[in-house]
Structures are given as C-alpha cells and as structure tokens.
C-alpha positions as CSV (number, residue, x, y, z in Angstrom):
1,X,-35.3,28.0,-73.3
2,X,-38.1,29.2,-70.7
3,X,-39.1,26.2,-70.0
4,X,-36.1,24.7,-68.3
5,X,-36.2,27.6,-65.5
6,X,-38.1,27.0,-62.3
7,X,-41.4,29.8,-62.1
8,X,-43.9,30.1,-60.1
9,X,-47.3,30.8,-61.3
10,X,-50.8,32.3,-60.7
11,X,-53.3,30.0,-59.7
12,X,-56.0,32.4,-61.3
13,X,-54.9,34.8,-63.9
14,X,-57.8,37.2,-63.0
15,X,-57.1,37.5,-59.1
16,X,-53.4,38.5,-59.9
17,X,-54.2,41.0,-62.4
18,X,-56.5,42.4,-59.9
19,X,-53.8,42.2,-57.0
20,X,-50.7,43.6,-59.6
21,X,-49.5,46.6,-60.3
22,X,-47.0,45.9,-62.9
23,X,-46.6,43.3,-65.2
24,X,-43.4,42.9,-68.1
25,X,-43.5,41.3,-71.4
26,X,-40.8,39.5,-72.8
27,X,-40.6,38.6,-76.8
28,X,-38.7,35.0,-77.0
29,X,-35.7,35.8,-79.3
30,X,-36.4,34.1,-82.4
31,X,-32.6,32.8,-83.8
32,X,-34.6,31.1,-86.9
33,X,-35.2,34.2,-88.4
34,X,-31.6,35.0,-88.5
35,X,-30.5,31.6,-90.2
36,X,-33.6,32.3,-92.9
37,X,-34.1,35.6,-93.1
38,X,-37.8,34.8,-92.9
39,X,-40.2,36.1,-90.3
40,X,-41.6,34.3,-87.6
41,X,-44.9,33.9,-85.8
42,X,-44.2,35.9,-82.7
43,X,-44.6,35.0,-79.2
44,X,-44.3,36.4,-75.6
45,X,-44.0,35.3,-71.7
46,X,-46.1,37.8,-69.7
47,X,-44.9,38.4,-66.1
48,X,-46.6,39.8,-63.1
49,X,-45.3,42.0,-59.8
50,X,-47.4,42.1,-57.3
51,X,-46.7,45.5,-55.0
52,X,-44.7,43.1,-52.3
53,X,-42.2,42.5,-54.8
54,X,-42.9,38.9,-56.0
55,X,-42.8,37.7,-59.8
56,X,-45.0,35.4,-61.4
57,X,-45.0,34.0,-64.9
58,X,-48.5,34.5,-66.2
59,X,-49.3,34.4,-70.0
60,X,-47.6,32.8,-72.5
61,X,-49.0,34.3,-75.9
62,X,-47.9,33.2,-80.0
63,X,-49.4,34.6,-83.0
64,X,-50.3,32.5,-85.6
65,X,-50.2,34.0,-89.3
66,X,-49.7,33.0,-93.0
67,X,-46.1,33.1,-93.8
68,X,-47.4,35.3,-96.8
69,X,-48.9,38.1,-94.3
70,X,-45.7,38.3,-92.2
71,X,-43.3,38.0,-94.7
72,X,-45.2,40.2,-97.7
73,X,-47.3,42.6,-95.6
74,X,-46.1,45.2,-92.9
75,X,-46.5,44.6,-89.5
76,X,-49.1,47.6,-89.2
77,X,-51.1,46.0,-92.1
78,X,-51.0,42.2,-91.7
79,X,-53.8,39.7,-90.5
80,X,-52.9,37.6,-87.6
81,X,-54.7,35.9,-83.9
82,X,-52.6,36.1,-81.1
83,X,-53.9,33.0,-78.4
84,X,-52.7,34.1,-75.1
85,X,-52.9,30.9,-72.8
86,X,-53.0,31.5,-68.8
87,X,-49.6,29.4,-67.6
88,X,-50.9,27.6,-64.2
89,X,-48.4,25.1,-64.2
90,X,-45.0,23.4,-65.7
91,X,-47.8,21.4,-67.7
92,X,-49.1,24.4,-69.4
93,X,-45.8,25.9,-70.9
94,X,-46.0,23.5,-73.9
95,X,-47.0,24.4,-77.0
96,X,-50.8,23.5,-77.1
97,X,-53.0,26.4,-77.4
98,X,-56.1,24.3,-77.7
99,X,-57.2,25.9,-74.0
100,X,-56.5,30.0,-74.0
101,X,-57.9,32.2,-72.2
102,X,-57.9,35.1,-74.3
103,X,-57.7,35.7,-78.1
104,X,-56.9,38.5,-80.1
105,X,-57.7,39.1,-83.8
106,X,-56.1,41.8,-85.5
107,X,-57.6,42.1,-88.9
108,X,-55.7,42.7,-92.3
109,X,-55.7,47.2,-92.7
110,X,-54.0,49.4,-95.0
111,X,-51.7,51.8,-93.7
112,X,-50.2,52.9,-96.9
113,X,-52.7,56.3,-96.5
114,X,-52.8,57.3,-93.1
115,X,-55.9,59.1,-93.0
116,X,-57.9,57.8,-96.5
117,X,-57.8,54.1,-94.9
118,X,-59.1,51.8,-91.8
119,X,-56.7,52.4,-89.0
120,X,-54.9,49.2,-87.0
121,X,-57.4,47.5,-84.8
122,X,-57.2,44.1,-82.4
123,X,-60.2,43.0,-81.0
124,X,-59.8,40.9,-78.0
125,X,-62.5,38.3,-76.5
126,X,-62.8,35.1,-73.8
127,X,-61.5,31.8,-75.8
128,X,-64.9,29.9,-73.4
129,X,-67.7,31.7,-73.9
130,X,-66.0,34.4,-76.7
131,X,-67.6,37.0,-74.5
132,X,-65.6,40.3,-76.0
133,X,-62.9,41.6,-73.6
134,X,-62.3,44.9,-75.5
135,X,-60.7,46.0,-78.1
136,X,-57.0,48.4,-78.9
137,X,-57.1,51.1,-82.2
138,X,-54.5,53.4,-83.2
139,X,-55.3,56.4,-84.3
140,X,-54.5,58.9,-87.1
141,X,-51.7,60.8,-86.4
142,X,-48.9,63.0,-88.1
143,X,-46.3,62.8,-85.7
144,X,-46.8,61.1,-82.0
145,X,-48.2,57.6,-81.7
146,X,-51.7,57.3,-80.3
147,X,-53.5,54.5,-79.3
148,X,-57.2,54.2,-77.1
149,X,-58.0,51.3,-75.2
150,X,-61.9,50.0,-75.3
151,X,-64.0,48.0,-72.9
152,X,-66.1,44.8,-73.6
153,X,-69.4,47.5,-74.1
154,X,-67.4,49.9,-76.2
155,X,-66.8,52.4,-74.0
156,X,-62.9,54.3,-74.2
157,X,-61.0,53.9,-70.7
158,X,-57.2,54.9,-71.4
159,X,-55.5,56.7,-74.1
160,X,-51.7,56.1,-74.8
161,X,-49.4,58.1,-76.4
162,X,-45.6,58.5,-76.9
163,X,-43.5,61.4,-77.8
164,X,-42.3,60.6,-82.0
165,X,-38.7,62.3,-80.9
166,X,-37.5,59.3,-78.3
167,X,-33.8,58.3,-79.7
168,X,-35.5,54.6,-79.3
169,X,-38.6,55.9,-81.5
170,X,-37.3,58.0,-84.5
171,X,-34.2,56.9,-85.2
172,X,-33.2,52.9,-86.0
173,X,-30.0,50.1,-85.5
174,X,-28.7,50.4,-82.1
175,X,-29.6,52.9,-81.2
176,X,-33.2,52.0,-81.2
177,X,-31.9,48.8,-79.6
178,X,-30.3,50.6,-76.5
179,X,-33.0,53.5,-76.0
180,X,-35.8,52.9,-73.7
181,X,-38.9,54.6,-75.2
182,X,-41.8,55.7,-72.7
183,X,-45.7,55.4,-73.6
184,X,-47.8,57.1,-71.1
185,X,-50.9,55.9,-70.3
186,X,-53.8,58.6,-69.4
187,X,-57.5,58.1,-68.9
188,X,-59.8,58.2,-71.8
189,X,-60.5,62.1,-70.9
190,X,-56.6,62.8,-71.6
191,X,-55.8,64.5,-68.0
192,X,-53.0,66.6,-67.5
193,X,-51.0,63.9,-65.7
194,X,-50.4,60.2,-67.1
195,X,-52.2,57.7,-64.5
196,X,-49.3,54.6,-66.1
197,X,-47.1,53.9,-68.4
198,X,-45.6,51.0,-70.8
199,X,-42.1,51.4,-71.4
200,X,-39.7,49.3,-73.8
201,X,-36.4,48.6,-72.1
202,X,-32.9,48.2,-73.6
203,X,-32.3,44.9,-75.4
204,X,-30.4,42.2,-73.7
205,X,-27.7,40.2,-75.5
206,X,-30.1,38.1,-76.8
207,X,-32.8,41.1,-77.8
208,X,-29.1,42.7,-79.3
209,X,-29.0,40.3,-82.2
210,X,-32.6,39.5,-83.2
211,X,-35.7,41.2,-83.4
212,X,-37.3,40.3,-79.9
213,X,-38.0,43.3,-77.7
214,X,-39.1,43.6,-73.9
215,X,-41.8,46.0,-71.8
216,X,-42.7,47.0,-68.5
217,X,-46.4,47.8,-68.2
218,X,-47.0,50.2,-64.5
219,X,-50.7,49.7,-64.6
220,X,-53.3,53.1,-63.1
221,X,-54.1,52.4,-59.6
222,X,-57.7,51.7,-60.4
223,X,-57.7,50.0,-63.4
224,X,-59.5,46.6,-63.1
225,X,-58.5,43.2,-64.1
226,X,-59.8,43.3,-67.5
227,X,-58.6,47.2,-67.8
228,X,-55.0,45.6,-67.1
229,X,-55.2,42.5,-69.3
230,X,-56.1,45.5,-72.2
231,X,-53.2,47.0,-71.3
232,X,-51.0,43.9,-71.8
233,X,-52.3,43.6,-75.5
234,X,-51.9,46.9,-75.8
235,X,-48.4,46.7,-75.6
236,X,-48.3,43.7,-77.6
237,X,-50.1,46.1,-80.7
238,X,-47.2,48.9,-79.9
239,X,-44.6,46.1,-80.4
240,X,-46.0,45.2,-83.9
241,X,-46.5,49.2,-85.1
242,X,-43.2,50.6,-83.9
243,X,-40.7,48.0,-83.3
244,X,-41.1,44.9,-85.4
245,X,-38.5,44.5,-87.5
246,X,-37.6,41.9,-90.1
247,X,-35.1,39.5,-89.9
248,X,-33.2,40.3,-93.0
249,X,-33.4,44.3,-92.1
250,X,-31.7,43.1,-88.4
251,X,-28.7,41.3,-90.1
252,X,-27.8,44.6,-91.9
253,X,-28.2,46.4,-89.1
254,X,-31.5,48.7,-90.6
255,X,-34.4,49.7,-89.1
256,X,-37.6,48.4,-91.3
257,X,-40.7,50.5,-90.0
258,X,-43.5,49.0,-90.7
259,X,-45.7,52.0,-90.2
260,X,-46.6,54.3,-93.0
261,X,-48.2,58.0,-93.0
C-alpha cells in the first residue's frame, strides 16, 4: 500500500538524522494475520521532520524470524534480525534487503524470571563494514519499564522509561488501542527533566483492527546522528515488549502481553 503514494526522500540517511528533530514510525498493518491467526514478520516505514516542517520517508525496516519463534515464543523472548534499509528512491521501496544500512539482532532471552535470567537485548551494527552502531537493553524492573541506550564503544547515553499506570500501558482491548502512552527519554545520568520522548499514538482504522501500532520519536537537542538512529530502534524494541500482540488475541479483542515478571 505505501508504495503507490508519492514521498520524497533523503538523499543521505545520516545528514537528515543530523538535521531532524523528530522522526515517526509506522507498523504496516498486517491483514494476513487476521485471515490465519498466525504471526507475521513485522515491518515499519520510518519518517523524518526536519524543524521547517517537511516530511521525509526514510527507513523502511522488516524482521525476519522462524515462524516457530514468533508464533511459539513471546515477543520479549523470541530470536529475530530486523534489516533496516535507507529508502533513497521509488527503486528502493521493494522488498530486497540485500543492501541495508543497519541491522539489528535481538537474540533469543528468557523472560519467564525477571531477575534470575538475561534481560532483552538488540544489538545494532553497519550492514558494510558491520562496524557496531550500539546497542538497546531493558532492564529489570517491578513496575515501570526501563530501557538504556548504548553507543558503538559501550558507553550509556539515554535512559527511557514510562510510567506502568498509562490507560494505554496497564490495561488492554481498546482501550490500549485508543490511549497514547508517553516514554520519556533522559540522559544516561537520569536528570530531573526528560531531554525527549517516544510516544505511541492512537491507532488509526487500520491500526483499530490488527496489531500494527505507530510512534513519534522528539529526539534531545544534541543527540547525534547515530544517538537518533538508537533511538529509532529503540522504539522498535518498546513495540515488541509492550505492545505486540498476536493475531488470534486481536480478533477476541484481548490483550496478549508478552512480557513476564
């Protein structure tokens, strides 16, 4: 469906992040997984605003998993690599992720003991020279999500977190799907004062009746180009902890959490 609308694009993927200061994600609805019941591989369009106002489509991402891991194992749990694939052109919004320019591995973890077990990583590199990029864990936590972003030498740059009593957060059906839930973003030190924020948005018609979801990511004011493009998968992991649900739980109109404590 995206590809029949005119776009325009980013000539360099790192020169806009550098120049935007806010970027949204958009899940493709996927209508198969209400005919079968199955799950899907999941993908995403990634959109930039730069601060006069103007909209570029930038990423196109798709995860590609066993049908075993995303149709046995909880979203928190299961293996999958995400290729994210810079969209330059008309050309580029095929299918062929032969070129990317980043991917992101998120290896298999159990969640089924919050603080006995490995907690949720993705690990994030260049698809040329698989120079790493960074990396996204969630921590261990009783109540509030919390996430810490890491650069490509290890070092933390931005803790998220989310208050656990959001309508869109702790309770599920419609509600969920009409609530907009708010992540702030802080630096690694945890200031007083959040420095961004990723926020879900209420589901369109589409979003309504299938799983797909959409976010608006208001990057720090000094966070670089490869800060930002952390960011971006960082929203991507919140999607999969808190709001994935199943296509057979969406038909009966139930919440399936995929996150255990």
């Amino acid at each position: 469906m995206y590809n029949k609308i005119q776009y325009v694009y980013a000539p360099d993927p790192m020169i806009e992040l550098s120049e935007c200061n806010r970027a949204y994600i958009k899940q493709e609805p996927q209508f198969y997984e209400q005919i079968t019941g199955w799950e899907a591989p999941n993908r995403y369009f990634v959109f930039s605003e730069s601060p006069k106002g103007g909209t570029k489509l930038l990423f196109k991402c798709k995860e590609f998993s066993d049908w075993c891991d995303r149709n046995c194992c909880s979203a928190s749990s299961r293996e999958f690599h995400m290729f994210i694939k810079h969209i330059g052109t008309d050309q580029n919004l095929d299918d062929n992720f032969r070129n990317t320019f980043v991917n992101v591995n998120k290896p298999f973890t159990c969640t089924c003991c919050c603080c006995c077990c490995d907690r949720p990583v993705m690990f994030a590199n260049y698809s040329r020279d698989r120079k790493p990029l960074g990396r996204i864990k969630e921590l261990c936590s009783c109540c509030d999500p919390e996430f810490y972003t890491y650069d490509s030498f290890g070092k933390a740059k931005y803790y998220i977190t989310g208050d656990y009593c959001q309508c869109g957060l702790c309770c599920g059906g419609m509600c969920e799907k009409l609530s907009e839930v708010v992540f702030n973003i802080f630096p690694a030190e945890k200031t007083t004062f959040p420095c961004g924020s990723i926020i879900k948005k209420p589901a369109d018609f589409a979003e309504l009746i299938t799983s797909a979801d959409s976010y608006q990511v208001n990057f720090p004011n000094n966070a670089k180009p490869e800060d930002k493009m952390m960011l971006i998968i960082a929203t991507l992991m919140i999607d999969y902890q808190y709001f994935e649900v199943s296509a057979s739980a969406n038909k009966k109109g139930r919440r399936h959490r995929r996150y255990y404590y």
